[in-house]
C-alpha positions in Angstrom: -34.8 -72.0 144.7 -37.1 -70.7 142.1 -35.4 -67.7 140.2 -38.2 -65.0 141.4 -36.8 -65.9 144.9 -33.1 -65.9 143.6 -33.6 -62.4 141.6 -33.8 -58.8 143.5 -37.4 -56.7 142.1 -34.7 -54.5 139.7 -33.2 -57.4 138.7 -36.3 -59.2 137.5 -37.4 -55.9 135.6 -33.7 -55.9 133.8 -34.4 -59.8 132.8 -38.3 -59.2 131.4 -36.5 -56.3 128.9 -33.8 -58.5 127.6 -36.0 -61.0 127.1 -38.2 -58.6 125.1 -35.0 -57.7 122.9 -33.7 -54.4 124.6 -30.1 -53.2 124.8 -28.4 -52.3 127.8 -28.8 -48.4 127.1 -32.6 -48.7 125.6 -32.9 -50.8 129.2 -31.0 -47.8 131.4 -33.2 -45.1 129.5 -36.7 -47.0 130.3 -35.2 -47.6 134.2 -33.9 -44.6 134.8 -30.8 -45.8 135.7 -27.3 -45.8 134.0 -26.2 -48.4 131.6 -23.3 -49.5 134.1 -26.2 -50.6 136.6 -27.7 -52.4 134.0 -24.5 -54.1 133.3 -24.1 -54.9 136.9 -27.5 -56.5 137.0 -27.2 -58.4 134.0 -23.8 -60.1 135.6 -25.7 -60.8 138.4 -28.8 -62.1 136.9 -25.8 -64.5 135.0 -24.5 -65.9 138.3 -28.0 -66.1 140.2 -29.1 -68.0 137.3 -25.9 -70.3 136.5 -25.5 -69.0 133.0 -22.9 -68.4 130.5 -24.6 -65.5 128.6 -27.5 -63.5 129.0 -29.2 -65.3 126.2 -29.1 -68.5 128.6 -29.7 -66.3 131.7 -33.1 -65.0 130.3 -34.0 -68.8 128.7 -33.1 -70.0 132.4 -35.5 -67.3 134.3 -38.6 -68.5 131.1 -38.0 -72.3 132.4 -38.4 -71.1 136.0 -41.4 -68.9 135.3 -39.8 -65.5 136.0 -40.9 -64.3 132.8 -44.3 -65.3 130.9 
């Protein structure tokens, strides 16, 4: 399963602004959402994806073309 099918809509948005470099609470503030959520969705973006960290979560989702 490609990771867009494997990642929720929020989830995908959360990935694309790690990529690009944001924290957690820069990601929250830009979402509107708290920096708990984000933490959740960054854990979950980690499983989906089979990664160990979120630097190998968001190299994961580039090789699958979530991100481009």
């Amino acid at each position: 399963m490609q990771p867009r099918q494997q990642l929720t809509l929020k989830e995908v948005q959360v990935a694309i602004l790690v990529w690009e470099g944001f924290t957690n609470r820069d990601i929250a503030s830009r979402l509107e959402i708290s920096p708990r959520t984000v933490e959740t969705h960054v854990s979950s973006i980690i499983s989906k994806l089979g990664a160990r960290s979120r630097t190998e979560a968001v190299r994961k989702a580039v090789q699958g073309s979530l991100i481009r």
